[in-house]
C-alpha positions, -999 to 999 in steps of 0.1 A, spaced: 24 298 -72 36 335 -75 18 349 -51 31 327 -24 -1 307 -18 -8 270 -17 -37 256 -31 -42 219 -18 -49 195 -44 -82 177 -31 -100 145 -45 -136 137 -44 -156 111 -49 -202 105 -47 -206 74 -29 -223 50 -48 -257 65 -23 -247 101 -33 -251 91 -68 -284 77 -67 -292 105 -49 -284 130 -71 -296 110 -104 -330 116 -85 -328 151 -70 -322 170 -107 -358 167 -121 -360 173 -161 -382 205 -161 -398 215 -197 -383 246 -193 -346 242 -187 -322 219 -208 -320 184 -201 -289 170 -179 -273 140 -184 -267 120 -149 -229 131 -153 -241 167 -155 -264 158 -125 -230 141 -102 -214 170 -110 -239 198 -100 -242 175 -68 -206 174 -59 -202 209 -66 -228 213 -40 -213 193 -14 -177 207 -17 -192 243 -14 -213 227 15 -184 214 33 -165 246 26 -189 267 42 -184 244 72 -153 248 70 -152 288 68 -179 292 99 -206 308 76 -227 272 76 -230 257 110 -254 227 112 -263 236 150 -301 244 156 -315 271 176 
């Protein structure tokens, strides 16, 4: 890159639990579109990488209290 800075190249994958999981967290709602359940893995890993990226970064910590 130009600027100097790296960007790691980083794979993900739902476990086959995640998927399930996320097939039956994104409720259809009258008022909103419908999503398809690849729309729905996607929203959910979106979530998690920005989960585990917040983690990462300090400005998430899982410790109670």
């Amino acid at each position: 890159m130009p600027s100097g800075k790296h960007r790691a190249e980083t794979t993900m994958t739902l476990t086959p639990e995640e998927v399930d999981i996320a097939h039956r967290s994104f409720v259809d709602r009258p008022d909103m579109p419908r999503m398809t359940n690849a729309e729905k893995e996607w929203t959910y890993l979106q979530n998690k990488l920005r989960h585990q990226q917040m983690l990462c970064d300090g400005s998430y910590s899982e410790q109670k209290g």
